[in-house]
Each structure stands twice: as structure tokens, then as C-alpha cells.
VEXLOBA-700910 format. One record per atom (N, C-alpha, C): residue number from 0; residue in one letter; atom name; y, z, x. Coordinates in steps of 0.1 Angstrom, whole numbers, m for minus. Layout:
N
<atom><num>NUM</num><residu>A</residu><atome>CA</atome><v>Y</v><w>Z</w><u>X</u></atom>
...
// end
This chain:
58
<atom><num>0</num><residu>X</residu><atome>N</atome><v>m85</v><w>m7</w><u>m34</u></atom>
<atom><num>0</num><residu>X</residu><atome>CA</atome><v>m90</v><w>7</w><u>m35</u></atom>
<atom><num>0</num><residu>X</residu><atome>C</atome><v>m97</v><w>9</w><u>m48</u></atom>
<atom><num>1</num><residu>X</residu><atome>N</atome><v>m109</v><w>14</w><u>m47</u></atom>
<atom><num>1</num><residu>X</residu><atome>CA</atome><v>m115</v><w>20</w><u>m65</u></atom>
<atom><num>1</num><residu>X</residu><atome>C</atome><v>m107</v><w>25</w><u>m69</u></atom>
<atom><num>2</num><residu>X</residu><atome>N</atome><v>m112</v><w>24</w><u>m84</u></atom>
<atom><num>2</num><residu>X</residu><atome>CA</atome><v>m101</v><w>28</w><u>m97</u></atom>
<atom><num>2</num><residu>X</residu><atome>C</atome><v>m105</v><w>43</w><u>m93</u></atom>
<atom><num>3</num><residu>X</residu><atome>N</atome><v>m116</v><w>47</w><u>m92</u></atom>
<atom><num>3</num><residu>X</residu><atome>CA</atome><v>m117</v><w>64</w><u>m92</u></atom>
<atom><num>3</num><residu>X</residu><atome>C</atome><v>m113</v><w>71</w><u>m77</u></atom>
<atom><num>4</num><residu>X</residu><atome>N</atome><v>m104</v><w>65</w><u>m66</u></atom>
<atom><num>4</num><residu>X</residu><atome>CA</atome><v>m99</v><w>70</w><u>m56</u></atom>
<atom><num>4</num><residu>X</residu><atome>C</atome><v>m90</v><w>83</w><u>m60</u></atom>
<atom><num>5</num><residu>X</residu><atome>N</atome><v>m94</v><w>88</w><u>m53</u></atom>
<atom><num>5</num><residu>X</residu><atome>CA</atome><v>m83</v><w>102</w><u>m58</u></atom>
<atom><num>5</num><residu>X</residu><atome>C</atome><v>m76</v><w>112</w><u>m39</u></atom>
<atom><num>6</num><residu>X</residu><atome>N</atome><v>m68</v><w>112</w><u>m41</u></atom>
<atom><num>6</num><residu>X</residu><atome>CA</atome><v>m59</v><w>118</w><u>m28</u></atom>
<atom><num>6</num><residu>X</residu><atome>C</atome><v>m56</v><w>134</w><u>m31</u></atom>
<atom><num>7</num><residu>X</residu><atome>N</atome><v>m56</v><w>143</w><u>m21</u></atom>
<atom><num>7</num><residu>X</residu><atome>CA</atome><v>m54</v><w>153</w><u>m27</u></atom>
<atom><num>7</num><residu>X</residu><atome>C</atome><v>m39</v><w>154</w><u>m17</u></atom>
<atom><num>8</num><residu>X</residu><atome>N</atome><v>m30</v><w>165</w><u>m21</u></atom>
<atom><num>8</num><residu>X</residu><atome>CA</atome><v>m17</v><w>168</w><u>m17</u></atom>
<atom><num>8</num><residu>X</residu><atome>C</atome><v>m16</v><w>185</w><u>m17</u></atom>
<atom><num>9</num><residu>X</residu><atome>N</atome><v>m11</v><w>188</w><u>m7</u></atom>
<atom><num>9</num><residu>X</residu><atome>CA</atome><v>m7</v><w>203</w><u>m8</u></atom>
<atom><num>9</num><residu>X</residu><atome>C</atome><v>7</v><w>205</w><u>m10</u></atom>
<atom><num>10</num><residu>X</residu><atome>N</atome><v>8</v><w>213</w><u>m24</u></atom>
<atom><num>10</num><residu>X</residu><atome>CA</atome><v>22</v><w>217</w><u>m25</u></atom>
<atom><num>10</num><residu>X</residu><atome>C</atome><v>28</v><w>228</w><u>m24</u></atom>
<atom><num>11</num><residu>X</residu><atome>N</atome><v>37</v><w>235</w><u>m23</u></atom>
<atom><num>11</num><residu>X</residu><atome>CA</atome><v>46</v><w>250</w><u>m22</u></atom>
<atom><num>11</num><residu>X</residu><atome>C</atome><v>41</v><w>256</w><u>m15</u></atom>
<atom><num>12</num><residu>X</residu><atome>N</atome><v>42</v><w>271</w><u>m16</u></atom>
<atom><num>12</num><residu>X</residu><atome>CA</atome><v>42</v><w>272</w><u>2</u></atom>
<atom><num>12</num><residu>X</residu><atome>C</atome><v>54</v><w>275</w><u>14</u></atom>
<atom><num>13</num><residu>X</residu><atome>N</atome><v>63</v><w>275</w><u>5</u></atom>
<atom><num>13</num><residu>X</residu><atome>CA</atome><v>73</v><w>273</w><u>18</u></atom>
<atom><num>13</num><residu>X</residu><atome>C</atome><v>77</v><w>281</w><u>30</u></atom>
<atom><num>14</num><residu>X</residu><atome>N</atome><v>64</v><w>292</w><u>34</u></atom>
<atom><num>14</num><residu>X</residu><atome>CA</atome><v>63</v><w>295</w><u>45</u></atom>
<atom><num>14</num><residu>X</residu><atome>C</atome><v>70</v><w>313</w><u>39</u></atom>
<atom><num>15</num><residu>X</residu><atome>N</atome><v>72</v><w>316</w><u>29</u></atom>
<atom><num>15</num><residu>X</residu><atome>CA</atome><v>75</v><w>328</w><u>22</u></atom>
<atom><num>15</num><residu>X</residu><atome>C</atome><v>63</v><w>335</w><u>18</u></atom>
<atom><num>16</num><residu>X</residu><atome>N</atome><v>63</v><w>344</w><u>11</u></atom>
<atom><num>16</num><residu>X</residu><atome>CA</atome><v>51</v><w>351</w><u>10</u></atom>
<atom><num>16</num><residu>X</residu><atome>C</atome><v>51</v><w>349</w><u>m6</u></atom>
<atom><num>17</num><residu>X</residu><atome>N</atome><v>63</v><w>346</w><u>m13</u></atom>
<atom><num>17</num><residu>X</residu><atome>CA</atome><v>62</v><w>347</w><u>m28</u></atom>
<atom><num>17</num><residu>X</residu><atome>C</atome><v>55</v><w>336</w><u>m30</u></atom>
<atom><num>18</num><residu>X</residu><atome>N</atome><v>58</v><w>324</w><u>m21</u></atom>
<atom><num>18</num><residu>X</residu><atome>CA</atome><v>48</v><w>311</w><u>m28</u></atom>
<atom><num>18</num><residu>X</residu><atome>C</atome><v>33</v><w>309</w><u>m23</u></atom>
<atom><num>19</num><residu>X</residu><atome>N</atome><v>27</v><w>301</w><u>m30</u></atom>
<atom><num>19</num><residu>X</residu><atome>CA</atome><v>12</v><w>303</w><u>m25</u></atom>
<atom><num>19</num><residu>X</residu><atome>C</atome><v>11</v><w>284</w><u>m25</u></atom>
<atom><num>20</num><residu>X</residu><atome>N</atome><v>2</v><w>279</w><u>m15</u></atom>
<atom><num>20</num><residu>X</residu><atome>CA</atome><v>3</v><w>268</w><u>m15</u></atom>
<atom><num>20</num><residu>X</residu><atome>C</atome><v>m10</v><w>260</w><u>m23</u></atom>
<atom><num>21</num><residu>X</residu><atome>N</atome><v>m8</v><w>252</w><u>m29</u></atom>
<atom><num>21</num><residu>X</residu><atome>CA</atome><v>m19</v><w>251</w><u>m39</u></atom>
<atom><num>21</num><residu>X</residu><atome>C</atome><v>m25</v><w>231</w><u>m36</u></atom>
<atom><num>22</num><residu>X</residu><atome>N</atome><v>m35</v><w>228</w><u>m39</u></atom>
<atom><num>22</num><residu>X</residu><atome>CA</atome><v>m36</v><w>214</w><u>m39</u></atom>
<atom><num>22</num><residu>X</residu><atome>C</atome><v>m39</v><w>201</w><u>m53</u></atom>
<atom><num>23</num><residu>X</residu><atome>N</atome><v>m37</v><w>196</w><u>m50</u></atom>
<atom><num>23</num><residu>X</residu><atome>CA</atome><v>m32</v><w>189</w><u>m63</u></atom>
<atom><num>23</num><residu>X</residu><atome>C</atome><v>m34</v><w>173</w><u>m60</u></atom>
<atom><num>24</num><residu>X</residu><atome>N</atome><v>m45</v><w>173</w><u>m70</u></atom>
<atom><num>24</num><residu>X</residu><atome>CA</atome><v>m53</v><w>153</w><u>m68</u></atom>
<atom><num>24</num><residu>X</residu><atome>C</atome><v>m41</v><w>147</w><u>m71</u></atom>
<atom><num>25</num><residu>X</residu><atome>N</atome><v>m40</v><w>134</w><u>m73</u></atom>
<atom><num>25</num><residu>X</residu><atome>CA</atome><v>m32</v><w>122</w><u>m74</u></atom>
<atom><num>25</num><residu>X</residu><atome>C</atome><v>m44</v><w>113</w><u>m79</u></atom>
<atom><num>26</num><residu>X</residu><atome>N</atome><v>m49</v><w>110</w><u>m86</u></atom>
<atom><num>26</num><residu>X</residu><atome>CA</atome><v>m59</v><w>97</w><u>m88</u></atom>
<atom><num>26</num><residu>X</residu><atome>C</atome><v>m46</v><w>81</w><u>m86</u></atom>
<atom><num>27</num><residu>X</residu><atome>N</atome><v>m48</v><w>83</w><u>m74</u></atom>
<atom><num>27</num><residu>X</residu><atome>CA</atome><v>m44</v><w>69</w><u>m68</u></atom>
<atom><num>27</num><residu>X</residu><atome>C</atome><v>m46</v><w>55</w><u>m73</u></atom>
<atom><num>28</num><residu>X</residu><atome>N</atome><v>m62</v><w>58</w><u>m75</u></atom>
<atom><num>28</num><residu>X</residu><atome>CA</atome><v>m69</v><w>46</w><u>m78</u></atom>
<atom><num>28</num><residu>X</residu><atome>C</atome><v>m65</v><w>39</w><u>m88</u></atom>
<atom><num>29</num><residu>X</residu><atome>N</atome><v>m65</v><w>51</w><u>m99</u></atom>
<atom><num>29</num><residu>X</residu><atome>CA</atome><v>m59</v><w>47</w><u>m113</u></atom>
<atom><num>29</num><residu>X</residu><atome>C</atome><v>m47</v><w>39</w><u>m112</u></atom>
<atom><num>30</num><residu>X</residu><atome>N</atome><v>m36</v><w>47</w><u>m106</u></atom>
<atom><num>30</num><residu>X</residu><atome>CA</atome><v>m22</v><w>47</w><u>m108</u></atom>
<atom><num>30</num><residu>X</residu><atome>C</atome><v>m25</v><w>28</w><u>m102</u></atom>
<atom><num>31</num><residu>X</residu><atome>N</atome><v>m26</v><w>26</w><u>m92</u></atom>
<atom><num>31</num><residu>X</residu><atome>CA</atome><v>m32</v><w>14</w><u>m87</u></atom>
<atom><num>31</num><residu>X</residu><atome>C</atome><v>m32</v><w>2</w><u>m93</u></atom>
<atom><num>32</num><residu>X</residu><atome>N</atome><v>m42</v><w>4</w><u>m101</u></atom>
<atom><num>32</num><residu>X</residu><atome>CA</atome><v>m52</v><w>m4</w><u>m112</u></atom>
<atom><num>32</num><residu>X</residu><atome>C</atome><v>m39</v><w>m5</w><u>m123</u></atom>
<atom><num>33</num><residu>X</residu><atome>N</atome><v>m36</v><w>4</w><u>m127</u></atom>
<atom><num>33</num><residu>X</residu><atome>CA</atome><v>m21</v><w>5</w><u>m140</u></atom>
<atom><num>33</num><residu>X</residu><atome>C</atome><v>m11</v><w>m4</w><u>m132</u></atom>
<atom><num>34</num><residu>X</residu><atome>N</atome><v>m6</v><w>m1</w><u>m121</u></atom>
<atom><num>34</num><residu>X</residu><atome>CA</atome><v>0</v><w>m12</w><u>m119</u></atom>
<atom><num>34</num><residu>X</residu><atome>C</atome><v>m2</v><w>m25</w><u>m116</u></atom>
<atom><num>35</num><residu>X</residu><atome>N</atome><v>m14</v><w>m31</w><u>m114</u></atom>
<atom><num>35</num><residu>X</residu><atome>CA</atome><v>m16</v><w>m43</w><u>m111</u></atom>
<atom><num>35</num><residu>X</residu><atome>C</atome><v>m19</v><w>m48</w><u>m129</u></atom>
<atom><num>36</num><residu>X</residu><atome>N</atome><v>m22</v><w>m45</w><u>m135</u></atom>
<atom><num>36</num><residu>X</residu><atome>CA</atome><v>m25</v><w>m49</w><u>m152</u></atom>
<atom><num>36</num><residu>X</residu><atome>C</atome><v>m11</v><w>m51</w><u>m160</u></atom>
<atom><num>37</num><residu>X</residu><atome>N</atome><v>3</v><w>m41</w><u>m154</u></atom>
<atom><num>37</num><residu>X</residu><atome>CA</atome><v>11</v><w>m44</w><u>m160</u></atom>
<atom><num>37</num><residu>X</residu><atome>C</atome><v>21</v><w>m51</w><u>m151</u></atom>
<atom><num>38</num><residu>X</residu><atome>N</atome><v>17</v><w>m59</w><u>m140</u></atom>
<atom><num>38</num><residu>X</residu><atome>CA</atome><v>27</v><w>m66</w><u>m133</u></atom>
<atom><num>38</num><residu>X</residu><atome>C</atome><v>34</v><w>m79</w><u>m137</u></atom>
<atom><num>39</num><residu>X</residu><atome>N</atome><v>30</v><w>m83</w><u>m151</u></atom>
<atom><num>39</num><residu>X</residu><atome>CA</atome><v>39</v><w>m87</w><u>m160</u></atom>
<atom><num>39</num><residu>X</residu><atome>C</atome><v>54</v><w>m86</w><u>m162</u></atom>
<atom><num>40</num><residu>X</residu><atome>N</atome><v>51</v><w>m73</w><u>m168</u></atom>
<atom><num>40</num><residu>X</residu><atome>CA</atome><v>57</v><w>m66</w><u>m175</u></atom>
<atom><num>40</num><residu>X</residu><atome>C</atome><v>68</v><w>m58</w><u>m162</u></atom>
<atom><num>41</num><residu>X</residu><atome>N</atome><v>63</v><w>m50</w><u>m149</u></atom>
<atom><num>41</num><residu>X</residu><atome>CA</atome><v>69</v><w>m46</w><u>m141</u></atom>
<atom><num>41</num><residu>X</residu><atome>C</atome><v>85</v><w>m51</w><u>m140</u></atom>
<atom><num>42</num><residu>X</residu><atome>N</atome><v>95</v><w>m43</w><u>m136</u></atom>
<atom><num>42</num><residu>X</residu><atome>CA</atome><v>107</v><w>m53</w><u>m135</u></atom>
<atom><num>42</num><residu>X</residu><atome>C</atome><v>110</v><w>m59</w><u>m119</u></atom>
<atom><num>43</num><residu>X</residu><atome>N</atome><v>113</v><w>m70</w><u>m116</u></atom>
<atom><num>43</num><residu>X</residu><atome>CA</atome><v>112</v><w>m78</w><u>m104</u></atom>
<atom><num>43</num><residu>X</residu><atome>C</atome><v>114</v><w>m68</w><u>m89</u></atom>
<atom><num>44</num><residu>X</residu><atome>N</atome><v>122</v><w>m56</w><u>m90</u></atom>
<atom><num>44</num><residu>X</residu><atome>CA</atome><v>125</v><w>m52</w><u>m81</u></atom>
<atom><num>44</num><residu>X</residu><atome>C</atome><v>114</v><w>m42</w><u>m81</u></atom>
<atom><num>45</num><residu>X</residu><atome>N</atome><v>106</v><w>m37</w><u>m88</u></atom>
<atom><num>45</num><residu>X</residu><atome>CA</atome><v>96</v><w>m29</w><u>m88</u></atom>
<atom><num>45</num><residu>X</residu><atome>C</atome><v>86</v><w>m33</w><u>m84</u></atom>
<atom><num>46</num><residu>X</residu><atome>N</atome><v>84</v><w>m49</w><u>m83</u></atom>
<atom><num>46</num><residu>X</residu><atome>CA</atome><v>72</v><w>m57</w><u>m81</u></atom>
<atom><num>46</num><residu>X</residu><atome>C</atome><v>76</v><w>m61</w><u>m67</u></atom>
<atom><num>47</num><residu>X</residu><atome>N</atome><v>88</v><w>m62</w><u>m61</u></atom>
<atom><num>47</num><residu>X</residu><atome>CA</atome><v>92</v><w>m62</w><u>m46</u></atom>
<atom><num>47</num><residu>X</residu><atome>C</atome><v>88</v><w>m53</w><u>m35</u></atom>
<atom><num>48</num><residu>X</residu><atome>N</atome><v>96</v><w>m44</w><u>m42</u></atom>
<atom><num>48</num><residu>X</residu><atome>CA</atome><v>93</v><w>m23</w><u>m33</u></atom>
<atom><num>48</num><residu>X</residu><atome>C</atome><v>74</v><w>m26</w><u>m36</u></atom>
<atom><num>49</num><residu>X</residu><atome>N</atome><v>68</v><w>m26</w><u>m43</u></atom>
<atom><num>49</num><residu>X</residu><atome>CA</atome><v>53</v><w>m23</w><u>m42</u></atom>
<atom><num>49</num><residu>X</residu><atome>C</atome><v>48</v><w>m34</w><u>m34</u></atom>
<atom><num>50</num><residu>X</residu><atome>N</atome><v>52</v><w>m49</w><u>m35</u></atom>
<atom><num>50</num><residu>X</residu><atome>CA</atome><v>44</v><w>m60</w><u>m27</u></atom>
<atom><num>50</num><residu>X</residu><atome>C</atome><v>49</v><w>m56</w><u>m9</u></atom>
<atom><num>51</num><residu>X</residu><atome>N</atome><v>68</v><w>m51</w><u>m9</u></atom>
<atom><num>51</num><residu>X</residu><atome>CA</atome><v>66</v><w>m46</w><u>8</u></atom>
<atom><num>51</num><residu>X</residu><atome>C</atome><v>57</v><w>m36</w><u>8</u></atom>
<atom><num>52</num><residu>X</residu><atome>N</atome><v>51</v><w>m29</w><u>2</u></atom>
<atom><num>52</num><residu>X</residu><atome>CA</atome><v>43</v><w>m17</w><u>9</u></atom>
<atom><num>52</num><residu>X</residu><atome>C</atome><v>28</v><w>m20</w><u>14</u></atom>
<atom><num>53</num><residu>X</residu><atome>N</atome><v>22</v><w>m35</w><u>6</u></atom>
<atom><num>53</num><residu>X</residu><atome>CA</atome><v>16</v><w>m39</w><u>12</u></atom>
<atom><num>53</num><residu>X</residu><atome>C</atome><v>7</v><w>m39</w><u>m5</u></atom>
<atom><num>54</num><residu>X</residu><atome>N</atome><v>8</v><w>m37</w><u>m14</u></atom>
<atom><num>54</num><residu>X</residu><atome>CA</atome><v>1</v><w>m42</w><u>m25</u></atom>
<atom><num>54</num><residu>X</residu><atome>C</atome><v>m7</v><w>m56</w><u>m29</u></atom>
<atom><num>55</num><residu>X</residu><atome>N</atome><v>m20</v><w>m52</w><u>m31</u></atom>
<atom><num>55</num><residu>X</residu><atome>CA</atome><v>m28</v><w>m65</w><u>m32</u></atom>
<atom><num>55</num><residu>X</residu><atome>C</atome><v>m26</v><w>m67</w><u>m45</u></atom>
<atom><num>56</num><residu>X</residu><atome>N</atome><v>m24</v><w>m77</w><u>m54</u></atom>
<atom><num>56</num><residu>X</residu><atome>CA</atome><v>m23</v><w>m77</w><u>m66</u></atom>
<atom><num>56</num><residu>X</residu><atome>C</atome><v>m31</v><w>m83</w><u>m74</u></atom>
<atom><num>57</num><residu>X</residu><atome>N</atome><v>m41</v><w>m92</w><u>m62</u></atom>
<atom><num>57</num><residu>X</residu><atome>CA</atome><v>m57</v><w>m97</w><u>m72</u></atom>
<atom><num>57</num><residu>X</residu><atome>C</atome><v>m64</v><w>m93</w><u>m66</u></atom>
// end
């Protein structure tokens, strides 16, 4: 995925009239890219949970 991928999310809201539902990016791409540079450093079970989700890491 490009470093500059960005996902958007809709939060609150919960069907009340006091909340208003608003959207809110996630730059994916980034978060991504940060993880694959510090997979060093990552601790082994953090580098597990991300490789089952299907993480490319080169």
C-alpha cells in the first residue's frame, strides 16, 4: 500500500440526537511503512498478530 494511503472512519453517532457522527482519516499508509522500518525492534508477538493479518514486510 502507498505511504500516502489514507482510510477514512465514521465515528459517534450512536443513533441519539446529542451525538453527531463525524469522519476521521487514519493514514494507513504511514502507520504501514512505520511498521515495516521498525520490525527490528517490534516485539516477536507483535510481528506474529501483523504477519497473520497478511503483512508484506519487503
Amino acid at each position: 500500500m502507498p505511504r500516502k494511503h489514507v482510510e477514512t472512519f465514521t465515528v459517534g453517532g450512536n443513533g441519539g440526537e446529542d451525538q453527531e457522527q463525524q469522519d476521521v482519516p487514519l493514514r494507513l499508509g504511514a502507520w504501514v511503512s512505520n511498521q515495516r522500518s521498525r520490525a527490528a525492534t517490534l516485539t516477536p508477538e507483535w510481528v506474529e498478530q501483523l504477519s497473520q493479518t497478511g503483512m508484506q514486510w519487503t
